[in-house]
C-alpha positions as CSV (number, residue, x, y, z in Angstrom):
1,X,-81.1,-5.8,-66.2
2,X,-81.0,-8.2,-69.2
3,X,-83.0,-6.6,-72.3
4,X,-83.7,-8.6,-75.6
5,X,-85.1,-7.0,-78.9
6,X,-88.9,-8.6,-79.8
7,X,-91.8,-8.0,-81.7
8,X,-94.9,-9.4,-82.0
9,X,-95.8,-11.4,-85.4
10,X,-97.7,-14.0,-87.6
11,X,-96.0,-16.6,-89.7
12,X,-96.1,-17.5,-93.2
13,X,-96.9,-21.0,-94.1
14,X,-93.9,-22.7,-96.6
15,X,-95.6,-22.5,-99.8
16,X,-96.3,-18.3,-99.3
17,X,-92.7,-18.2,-98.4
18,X,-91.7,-20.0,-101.1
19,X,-93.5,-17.6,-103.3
20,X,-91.7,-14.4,-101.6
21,X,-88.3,-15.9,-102.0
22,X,-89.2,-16.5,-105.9
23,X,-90.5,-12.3,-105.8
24,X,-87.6,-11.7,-104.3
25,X,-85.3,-13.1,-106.8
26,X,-87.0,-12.0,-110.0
27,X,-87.0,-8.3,-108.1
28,X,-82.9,-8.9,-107.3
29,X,-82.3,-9.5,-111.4
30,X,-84.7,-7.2,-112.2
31,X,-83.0,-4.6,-110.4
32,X,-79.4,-5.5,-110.2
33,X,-76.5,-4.6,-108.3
34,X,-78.5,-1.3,-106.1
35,X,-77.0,-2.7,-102.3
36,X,-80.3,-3.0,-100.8
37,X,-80.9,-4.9,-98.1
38,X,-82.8,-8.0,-99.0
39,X,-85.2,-10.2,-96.2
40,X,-84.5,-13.8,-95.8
41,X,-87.3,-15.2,-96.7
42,X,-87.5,-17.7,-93.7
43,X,-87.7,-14.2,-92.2
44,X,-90.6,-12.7,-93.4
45,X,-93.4,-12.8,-91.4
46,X,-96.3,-10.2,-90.9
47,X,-95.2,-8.3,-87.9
48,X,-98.1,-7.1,-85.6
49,X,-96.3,-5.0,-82.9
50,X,-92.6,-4.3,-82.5
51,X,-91.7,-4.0,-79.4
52,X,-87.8,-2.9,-79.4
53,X,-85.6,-3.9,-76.1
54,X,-88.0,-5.8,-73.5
55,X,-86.3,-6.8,-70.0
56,X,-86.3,-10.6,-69.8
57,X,-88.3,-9.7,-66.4
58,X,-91.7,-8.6,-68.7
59,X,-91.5,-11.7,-70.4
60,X,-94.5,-13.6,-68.2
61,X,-96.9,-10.2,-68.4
62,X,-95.9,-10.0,-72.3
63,X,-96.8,-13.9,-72.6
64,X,-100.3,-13.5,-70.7
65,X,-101.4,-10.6,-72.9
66,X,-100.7,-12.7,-75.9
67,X,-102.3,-15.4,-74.3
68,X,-105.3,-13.5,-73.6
69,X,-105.4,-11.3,-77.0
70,X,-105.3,-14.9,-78.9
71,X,-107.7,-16.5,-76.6
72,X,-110.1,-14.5,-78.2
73,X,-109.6,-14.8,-81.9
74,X,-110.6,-17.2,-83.9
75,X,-108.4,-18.7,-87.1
76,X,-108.4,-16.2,-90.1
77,X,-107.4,-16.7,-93.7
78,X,-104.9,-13.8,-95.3
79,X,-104.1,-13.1,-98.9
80,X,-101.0,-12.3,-100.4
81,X,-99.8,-10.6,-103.3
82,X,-99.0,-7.0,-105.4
83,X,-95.4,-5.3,-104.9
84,X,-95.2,-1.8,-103.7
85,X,-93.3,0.4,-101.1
86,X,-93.5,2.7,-98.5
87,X,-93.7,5.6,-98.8
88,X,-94.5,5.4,-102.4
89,X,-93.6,3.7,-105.4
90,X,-91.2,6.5,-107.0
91,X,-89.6,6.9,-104.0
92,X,-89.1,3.3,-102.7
93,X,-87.5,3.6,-99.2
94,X,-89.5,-0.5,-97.8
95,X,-90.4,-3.3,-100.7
96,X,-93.3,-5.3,-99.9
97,X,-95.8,-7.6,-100.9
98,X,-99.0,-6.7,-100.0
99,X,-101.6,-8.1,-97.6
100,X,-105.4,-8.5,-97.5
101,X,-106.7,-9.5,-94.0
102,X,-110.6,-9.4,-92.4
103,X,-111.0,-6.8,-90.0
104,X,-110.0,-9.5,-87.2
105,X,-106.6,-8.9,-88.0
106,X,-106.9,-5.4,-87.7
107,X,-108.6,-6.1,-84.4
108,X,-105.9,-8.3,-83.2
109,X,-103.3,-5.4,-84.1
110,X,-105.4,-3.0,-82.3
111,X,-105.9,-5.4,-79.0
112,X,-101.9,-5.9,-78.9
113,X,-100.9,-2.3,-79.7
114,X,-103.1,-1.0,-76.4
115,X,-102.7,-3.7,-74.4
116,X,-98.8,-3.4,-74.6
117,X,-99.2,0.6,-74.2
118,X,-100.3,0.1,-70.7
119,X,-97.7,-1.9,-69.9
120,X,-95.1,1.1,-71.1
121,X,-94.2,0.2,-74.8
122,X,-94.4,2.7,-77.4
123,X,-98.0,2.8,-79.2
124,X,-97.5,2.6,-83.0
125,X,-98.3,6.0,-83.8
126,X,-99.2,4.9,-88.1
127,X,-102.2,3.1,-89.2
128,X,-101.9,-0.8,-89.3
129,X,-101.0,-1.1,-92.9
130,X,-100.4,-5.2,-93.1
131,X,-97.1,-6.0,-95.6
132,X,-94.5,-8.1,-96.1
133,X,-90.9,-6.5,-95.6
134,X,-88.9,-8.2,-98.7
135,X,-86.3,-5.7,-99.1
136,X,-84.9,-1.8,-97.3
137,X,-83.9,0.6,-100.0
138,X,-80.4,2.2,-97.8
139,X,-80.8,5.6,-97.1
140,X,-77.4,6.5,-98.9
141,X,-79.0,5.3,-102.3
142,X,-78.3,7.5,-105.1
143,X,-81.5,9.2,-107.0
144,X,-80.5,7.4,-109.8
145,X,-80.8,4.2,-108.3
146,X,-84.0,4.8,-106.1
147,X,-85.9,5.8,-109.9
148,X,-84.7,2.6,-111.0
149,X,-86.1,0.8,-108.1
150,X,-89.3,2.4,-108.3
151,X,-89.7,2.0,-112.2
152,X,-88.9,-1.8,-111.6
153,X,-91.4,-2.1,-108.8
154,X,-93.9,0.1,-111.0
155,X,-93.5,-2.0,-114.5
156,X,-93.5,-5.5,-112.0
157,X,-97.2,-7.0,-112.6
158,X,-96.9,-9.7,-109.9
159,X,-100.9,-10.3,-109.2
160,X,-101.8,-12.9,-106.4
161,X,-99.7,-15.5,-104.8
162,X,-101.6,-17.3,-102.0
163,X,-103.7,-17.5,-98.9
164,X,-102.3,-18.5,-95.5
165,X,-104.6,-19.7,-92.7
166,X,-103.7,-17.4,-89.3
167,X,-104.3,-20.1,-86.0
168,X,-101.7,-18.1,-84.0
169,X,-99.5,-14.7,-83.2
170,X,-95.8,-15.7,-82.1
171,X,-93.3,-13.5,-79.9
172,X,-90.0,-13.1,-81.8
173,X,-86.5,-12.5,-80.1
174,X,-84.6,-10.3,-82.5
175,X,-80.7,-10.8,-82.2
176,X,-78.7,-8.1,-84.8
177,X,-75.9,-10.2,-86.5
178,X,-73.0,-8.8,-88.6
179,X,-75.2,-11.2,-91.2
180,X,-78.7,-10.0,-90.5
181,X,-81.0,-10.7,-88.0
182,X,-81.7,-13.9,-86.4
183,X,-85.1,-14.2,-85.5
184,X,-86.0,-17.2,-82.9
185,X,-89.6,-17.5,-81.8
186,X,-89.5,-17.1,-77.8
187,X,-93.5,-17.8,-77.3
188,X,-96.7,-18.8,-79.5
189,X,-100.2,-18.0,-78.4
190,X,-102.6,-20.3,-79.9
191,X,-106.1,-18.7,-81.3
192,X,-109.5,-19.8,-79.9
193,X,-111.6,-22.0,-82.3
C-alpha cells in the first residue's frame, strides 16, 4: 500500500510571505549562529490539520471532505504579526508569528479535525492555537543558547505585518528531503461565496 505524508493548510499571499522571510532574517542576525532549523518561507503556510502518512487509496474520501468542509465557508480575512514560541518565550522550542482569525477559522479547524477522526486519523488532542512555523529550536540546544533565543524573541518588538484574504484550504503532500521538506499542493477546495 502506497502512503504519502499530508496535512491540511491555508496559504499565505506573496506580500505576507515576503514579510516572514524579512522576520526571518532580522531574527537569523539577531540571533546568530544557534543551528535551528529555519522555514522556507515559500513554506510557511497556516496549517489546519496534519494528517501524517495517508494511503494514496483515501485520497478521493479526503478530497470530498474538504470539498464539503469548504463548501460551506465563506472567504475570511486573517491578520498577521507578534513573534513568540511554543511553549513559552524563555524556553523557545517553535518560533512563530502570530495569527488573528474570526471564529470561522476556528470553525473550519474544528469541521476538519472531526471530520477526519471518523475517517481514522488522529484528533489533534491541543487547542487550535493559529501560528506561523518560522523556525524549530533542535532539541540538543544548549541552555545557553535557548536563553539567548528567548531573550532575542522577548526584546524583538515586531507589531503588525498584514492581512491575507482566506478563499480556500489546500491539501499538501509532504516529501522529507535531506534539504527540508518539499511541500507540493495535491488538492484545493474552493470556499463558498
Amino acid at each position: 500500500m502506497s502512503v504519502i505524508r499530508a496535512f491540511i493548510a491555508v496559504d499565505l499571499p506573496q506580500d505576507v510571505q515576503e514579510c516572514l522571510e524579512q522576520i526571518s532574517t532580522q531574527l537569523k542576525e539577531e540571533i546568530g549562529d544557534i543551528p535551528i532549523r529555519w522555514v522556507p518561507s515559500e513554506n510557511i503556510h497556516l496549517t489546519l490539520k496534519f494528517l501524517g502518512d495517508v494511503s494514496l487509496s483515501n485520497l478521493d474520501v479526503l478530497k470530498e471532505l474538504l470539498k464539503a468542509e469548504a463548501a460551506v465557508q465563506k472567504p475570511m480575512v486573517i491578520s498577521v504579526g507578534r513573534v513568540g514560541a511554543f511553549p513559552k518565550i524563555r524556553s523557545p522550542r517553535v518560533i512563530w508569528v502570530g495569527v488573528e482569525a474570526p471564529e470561522e477559522l476556528t470553525a473550519l479547524h474544528r469541521g476538519i479535525d472531526t471530520q477526519t477522526t471518523k475517517i481514522g486519523y488522529t484528533p489533534d488532542k491541543r487547542s487550535f492555537s493559529p501560528h506561523l512555523t518560522l523556525g524549530r529550536v533542535p532539541r540538543n540546544a544548549s541552555h545557553h543558547d535557548v536563553r539567548k533565543i528567548g531573550d532575542v524573541l522577548k526584546s524583538n518588538k515586531i507589531g503588525f505585518l498584514g492581512v491575507a484574504r482566506i478563499r480556500a484550504v489546500h491539501l499538501y503532500r509532504s516529501d522529507l528531503q535531506p534539504s527540508g521538506a518539499v511541500y507540493t499542493k495535491i488538492f484545493t477546495a474552493a470556499f463558498g461565496e
